[in-house]
C-alpha positions in Angstrom: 30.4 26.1 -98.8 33.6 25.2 -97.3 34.9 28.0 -95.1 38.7 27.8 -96.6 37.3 29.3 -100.2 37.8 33.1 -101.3 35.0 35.1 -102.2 35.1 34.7 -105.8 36.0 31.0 -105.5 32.6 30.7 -103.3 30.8 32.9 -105.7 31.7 30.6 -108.8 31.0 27.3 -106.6 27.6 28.9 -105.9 26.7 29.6 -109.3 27.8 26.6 -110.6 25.6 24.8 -107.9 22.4 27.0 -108.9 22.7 25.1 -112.6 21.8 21.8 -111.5 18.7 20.8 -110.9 17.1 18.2 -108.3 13.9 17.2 -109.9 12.2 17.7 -113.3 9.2 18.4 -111.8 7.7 19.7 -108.9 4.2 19.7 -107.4 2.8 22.9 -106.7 0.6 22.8 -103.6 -2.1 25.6 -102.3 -1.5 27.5 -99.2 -4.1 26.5 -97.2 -3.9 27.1 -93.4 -1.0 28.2 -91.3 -0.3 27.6 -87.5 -1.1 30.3 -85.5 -2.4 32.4 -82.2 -2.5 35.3 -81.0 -0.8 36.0 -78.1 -2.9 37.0 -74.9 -0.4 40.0 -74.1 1.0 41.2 -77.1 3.5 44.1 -75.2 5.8 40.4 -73.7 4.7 38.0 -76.4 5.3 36.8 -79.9 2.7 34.6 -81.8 4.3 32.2 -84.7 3.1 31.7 -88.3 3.9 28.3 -90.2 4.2 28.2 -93.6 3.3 25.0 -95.2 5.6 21.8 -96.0 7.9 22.8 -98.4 7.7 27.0 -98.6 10.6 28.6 -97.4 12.0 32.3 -97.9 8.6 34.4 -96.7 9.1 38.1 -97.1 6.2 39.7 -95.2 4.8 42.9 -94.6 2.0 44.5 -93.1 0.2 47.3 -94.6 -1.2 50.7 -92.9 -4.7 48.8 -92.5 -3.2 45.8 -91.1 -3.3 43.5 -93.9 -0.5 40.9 -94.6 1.0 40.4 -97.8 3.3 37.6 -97.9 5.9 36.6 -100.5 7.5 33.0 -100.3 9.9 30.6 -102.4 8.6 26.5 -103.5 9.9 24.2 -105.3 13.5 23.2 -106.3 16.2 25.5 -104.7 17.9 25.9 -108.0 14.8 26.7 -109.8 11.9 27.6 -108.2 9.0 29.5 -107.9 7.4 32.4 -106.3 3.7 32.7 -104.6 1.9 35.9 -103.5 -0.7 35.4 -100.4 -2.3 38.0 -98.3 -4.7 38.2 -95.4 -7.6 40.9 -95.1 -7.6 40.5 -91.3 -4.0 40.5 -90.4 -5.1 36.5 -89.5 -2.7 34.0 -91.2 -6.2 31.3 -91.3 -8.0 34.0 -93.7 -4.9 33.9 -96.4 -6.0 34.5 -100.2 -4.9 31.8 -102.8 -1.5 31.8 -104.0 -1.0 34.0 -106.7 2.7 32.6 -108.7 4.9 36.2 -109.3 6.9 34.7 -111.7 5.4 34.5 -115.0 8.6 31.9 -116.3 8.5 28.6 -114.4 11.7 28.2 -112.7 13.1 31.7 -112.7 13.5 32.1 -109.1 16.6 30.8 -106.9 16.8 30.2 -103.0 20.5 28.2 -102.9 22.7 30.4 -100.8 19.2 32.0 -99.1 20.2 35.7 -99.8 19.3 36.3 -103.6 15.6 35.1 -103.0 12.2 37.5 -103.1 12.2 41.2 -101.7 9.1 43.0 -101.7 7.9 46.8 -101.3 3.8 47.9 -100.9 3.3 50.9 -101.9 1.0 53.3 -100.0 -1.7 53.0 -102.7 -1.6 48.8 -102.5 0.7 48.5 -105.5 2.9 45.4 -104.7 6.6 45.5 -106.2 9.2 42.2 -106.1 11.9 42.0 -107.4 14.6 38.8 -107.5 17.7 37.0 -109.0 17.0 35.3 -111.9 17.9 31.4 -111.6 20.2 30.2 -114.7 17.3 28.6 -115.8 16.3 31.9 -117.7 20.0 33.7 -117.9 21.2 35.1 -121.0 24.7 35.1 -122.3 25.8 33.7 -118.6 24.6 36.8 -117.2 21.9 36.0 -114.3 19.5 38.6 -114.2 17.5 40.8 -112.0 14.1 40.3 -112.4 11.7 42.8 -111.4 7.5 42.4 -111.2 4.3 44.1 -110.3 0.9 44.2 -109.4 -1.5 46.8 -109.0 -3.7 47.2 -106.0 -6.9 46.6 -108.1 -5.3 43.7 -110.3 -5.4 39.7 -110.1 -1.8 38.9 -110.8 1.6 40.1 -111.4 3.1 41.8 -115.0 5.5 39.4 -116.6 8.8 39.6 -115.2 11.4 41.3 -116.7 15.5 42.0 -116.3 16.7 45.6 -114.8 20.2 44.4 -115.8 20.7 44.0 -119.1 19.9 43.1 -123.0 17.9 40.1 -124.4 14.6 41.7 -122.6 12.0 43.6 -123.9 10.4 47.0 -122.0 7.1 47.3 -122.0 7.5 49.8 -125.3 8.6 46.4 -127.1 12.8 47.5 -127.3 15.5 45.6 -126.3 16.9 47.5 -123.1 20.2 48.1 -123.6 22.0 49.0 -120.1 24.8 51.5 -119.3 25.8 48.5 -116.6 25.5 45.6 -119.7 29.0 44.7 -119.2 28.3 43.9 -115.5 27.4 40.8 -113.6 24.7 40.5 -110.7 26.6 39.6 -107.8 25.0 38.8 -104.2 21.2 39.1 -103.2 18.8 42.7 -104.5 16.6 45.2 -102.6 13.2 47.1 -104.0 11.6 50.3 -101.9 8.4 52.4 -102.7 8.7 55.8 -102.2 6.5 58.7 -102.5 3.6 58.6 -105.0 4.7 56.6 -108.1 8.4 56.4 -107.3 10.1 52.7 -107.5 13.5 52.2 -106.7 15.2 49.0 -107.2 19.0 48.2 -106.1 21.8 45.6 -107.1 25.4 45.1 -106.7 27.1 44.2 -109.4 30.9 43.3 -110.9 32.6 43.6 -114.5 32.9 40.5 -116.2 35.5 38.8 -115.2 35.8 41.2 -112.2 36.0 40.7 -108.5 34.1 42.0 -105.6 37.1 44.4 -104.2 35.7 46.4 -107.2 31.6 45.7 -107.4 29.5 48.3 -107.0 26.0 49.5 -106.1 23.5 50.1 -108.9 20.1 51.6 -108.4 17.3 51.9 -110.7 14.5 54.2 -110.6 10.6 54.0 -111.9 8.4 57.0 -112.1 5.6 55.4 -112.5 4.5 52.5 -110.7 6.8 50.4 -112.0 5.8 50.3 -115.5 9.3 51.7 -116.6 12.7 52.8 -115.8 15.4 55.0 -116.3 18.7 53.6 -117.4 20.5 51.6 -114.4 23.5 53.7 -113.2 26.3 52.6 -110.2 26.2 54.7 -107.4 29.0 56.8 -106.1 30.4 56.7 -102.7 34.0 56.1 -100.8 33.5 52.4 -99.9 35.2 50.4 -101.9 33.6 46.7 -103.6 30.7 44.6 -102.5 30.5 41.6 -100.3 29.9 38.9 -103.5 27.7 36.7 -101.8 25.9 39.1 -99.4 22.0 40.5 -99.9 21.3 44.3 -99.7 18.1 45.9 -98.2 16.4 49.6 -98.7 13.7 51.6 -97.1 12.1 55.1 -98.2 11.0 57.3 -94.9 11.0 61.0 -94.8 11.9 61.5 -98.3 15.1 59.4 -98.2 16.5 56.5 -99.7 18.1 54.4 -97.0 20.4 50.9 -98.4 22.5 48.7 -95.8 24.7 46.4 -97.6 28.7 44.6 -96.8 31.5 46.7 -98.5 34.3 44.0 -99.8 37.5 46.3 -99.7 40.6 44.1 -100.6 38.5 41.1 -100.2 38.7 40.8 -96.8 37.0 44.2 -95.0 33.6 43.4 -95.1 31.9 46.8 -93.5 28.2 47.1 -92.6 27.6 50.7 -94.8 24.5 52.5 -95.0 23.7 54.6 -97.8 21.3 57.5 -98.0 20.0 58.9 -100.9 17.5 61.9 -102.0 14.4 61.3 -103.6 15.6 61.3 -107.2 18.2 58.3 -106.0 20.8 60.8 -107.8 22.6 61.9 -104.9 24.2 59.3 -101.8 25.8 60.0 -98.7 28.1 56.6 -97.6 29.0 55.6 -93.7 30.7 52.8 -92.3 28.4 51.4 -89.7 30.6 48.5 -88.6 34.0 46.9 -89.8 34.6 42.9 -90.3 37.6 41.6 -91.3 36.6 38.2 -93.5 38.4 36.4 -96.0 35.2 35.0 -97.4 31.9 36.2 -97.7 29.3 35.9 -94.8 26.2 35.4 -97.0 24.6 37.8 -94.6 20.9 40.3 -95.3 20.1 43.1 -93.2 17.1 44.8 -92.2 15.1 48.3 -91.4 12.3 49.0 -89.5 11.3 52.6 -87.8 10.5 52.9 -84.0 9.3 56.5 -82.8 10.1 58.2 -86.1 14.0 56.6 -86.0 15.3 54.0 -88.4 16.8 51.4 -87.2 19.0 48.9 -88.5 19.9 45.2 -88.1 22.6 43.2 -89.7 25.4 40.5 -89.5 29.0 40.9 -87.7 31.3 37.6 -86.7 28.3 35.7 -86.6 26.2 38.0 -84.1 23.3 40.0 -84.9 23.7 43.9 -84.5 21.0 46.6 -84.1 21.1 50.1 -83.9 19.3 53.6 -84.0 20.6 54.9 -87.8 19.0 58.4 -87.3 21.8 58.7 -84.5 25.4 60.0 -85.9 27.4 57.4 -83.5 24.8 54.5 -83.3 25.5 52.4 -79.9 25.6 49.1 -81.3 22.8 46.3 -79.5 24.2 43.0 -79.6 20.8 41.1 -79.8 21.8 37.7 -78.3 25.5 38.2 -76.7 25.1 35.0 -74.5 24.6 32.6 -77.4 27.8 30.9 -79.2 26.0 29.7 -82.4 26.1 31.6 -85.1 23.8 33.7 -85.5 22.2 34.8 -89.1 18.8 36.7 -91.2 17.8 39.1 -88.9 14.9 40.7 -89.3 13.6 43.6 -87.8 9.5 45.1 -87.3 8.0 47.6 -85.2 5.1 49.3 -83.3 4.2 52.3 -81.6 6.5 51.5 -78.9 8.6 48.2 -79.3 10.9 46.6 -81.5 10.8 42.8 -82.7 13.9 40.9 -84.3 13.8 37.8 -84.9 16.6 35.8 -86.6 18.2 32.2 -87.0 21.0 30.5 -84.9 22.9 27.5 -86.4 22.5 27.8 -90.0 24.7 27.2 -92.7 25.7 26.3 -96.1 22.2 23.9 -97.0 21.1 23.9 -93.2 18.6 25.3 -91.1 18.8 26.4 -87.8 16.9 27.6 -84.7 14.6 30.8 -85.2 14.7 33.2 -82.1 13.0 36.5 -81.5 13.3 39.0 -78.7 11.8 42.5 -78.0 12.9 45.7 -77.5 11.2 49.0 -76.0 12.2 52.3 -77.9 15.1 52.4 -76.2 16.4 49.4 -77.4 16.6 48.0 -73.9 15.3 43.9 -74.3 11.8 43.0 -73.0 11.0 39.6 -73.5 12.3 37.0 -75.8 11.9 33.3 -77.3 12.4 30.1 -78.8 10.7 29.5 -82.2 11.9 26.0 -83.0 14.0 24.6 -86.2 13.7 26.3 -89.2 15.0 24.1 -92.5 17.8 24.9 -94.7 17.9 27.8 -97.5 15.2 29.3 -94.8 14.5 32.3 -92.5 12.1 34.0 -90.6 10.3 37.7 -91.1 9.6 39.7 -87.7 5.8 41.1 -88.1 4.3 44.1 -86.0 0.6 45.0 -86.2 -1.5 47.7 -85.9 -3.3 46.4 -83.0 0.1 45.9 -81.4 -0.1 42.5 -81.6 3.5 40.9 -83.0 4.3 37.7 -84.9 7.4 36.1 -86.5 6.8 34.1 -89.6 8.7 31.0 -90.9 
């Protein structure tokens, strides 16, 4: 995407892009083995994890018993699909068979690489994704936000279905008519488990017709596993629009909701805000984190991860990679890689009992890859060790992956 387009222009342009397609069809192959190896000593080393030929987009996480569940995009980047793997062992060699998440071929997008797959495991095993519908399966123009789940003790993943808006049936059989109808899906969405049954699932979103200066944040919430949910509403706060082409990430710790995502004020100030919400999601606090001045969207995600019982953040600012301590009120701002003049992109954040991983691409752009890098922190956020992962391919990124045994990997 040219650099010299506004936000909506590049929004349209990207849209219009994600309707073509490159091939009819598309070979589906298993995941099969991964490179990998542990590293001797885990506290100054990172070991790397390979996805196979052609899968791109993993979102990764690692359960309380060390197992890793794994989320990843195939197929054509205007219309793909999405595969679940996960490894008993916390080994990469021991993966399960895929298991598709997307019950409609084609439903899933990874042009633009921020409106892909984001997961949440619940502390009971439940596994919750949610994603961007590809225009393959919109209705009315509308793309929609597709959300999908699978319990612990179950063999594959419900049929997908839209948070946004009507032409979907609920699981009662009814068309689900939103309060946010009238709205488009604009930029990439988030999903978080919280305590018990609770789901919550977040968007941003525009009127028709509308413009990011006046987007806004939508959450939904499930009571129960996923299995329903309460009417969509727009959150409330004093930040004004939504970065159009920008993804979103949440986290649930110590009973709050916690969303980074890029605030679009006038179209050009493009601020790093955290929200936090109460349990219910019915109540948000809003703070400006960090301001960038932009005429056109970024296409930036963030990231959470909590070190010693603080959340910290990770995200995108003039093409450098921030991190900071979000339980502090003034967070001191880590500039990950201040030596490097690339840009820098996708960060991604994990942690242990004592350190804290990021990993995150240098070098990539509209349909190109980049370099994947990764350096470690203590809990001070004072850097340890760090490294060179190689060249990732385009539409891509990489997930940063701490284990219980404190061993760390980055995935890619």
């Amino acid at each position: 995407m040219k650099k010299g387009a506004n936000a909506s222009t590049k929004r349209c342009a990207e849209h219009r892009l994600i309707r073509f397609a490159l091939k009819p069809t598309v070979v589906w192959a298993a995941l099969i083995s991964c490179s990998y190896a542990w590293a001797d000593n885990p506290s100054s080393a990172v070991s790397t994890i390979h996805l196979p030929a052609g899968a791109i987009q993993p979102v990764a996480r690692v359960d309380s018993k060390g197992n890793l569940h794994v989320v990843y995009f195939k197929g054509d980047a205007a219309r793909g699909d999405l595969f679940y793997v996960t490894s008993k062992q916390a080994n990469p060699q021991a993966f399960s068979q895929p298991i598709r998440v997307n019950s409609v071929a084609g439903s899933a997008v990874a042009l633009g690489t921020i409106r892909g797959a984001q997961m949440a495991i619940a502390d009971n095993g439940n596994v919750y994704v949610v994603w961007n519908g590809s225009n393959s399966v919109a209705r009315e123009k509308n793309l929609p936000m597709l959300f999908s789940r699978m319990g612990a003790e179950e063999s594959k993943f419900s049929s997908e279905h839209n948070l946004l808006g009507l032409h979907y049936d609920n699981p009662q059989g009814r068309e689900r008519i939103l309060v946010g109808c009238d709205s488009e899906i604009d930029g990439g969405g988030a999903v978080a488990a919280g305590n018990g049954n609770m789901v919550y699932v977040l968007w941003h979103a525009v009127p028709v017709n509308g413009s990011e200066k006046v987007g806004q944040v939508w959450v939904d919430v499930s009571k129960d596993a996923g299995q329903t949910f309460r009417t969509a509403m727009p959150i409330k706060t004093e930040a004004s629009g939504t970065c159009g082409c920008c993804g979103m990430q949440a986290t649930f710790a110590d009973g709050k909701l916690f969303v980074l995502y890029r605030t679009a004020k006038n179209g050009t100030e493009r601020d790093t805000t955290l929200l936090t919400g109460n349990a219910e999601a019915t109540s948000f606090t809003s703070r400006s984190l960090q301001g960038w001045h932009a005429d056109v969207c970024p296409m930036s995600l963030f990231s959470f991860a909590q070190l010693a019982g603080h959340e910290i953040g990770a995200w995108e600012t003039t093409d450098k990679i921030y991190c900071a301590d979000l339980s502090e009120p003034r967070a001191q701002f880590n500039q990950v890689n201040a030596k490097s003049l690339a840009p820098q992109k996708y960060p991604s954040l994990a942690a242990g009992d004592s350190q804290l991983l990021v990993t995150w691409t240098e070098g990539a752009g509209w349909n190109k890859g980049g370099v994947v890098k990764w350096k470690l922190f203590d809990k001070k956020l004072q850097p340890i060790s760090h490294g060179n992962l190689g060249q990732s391919p385009a539409w891509n990124y990489s997930t940063a992956l701490a284990f219980p045994n404190g061993q760390y990997a980055v995935i890619f």
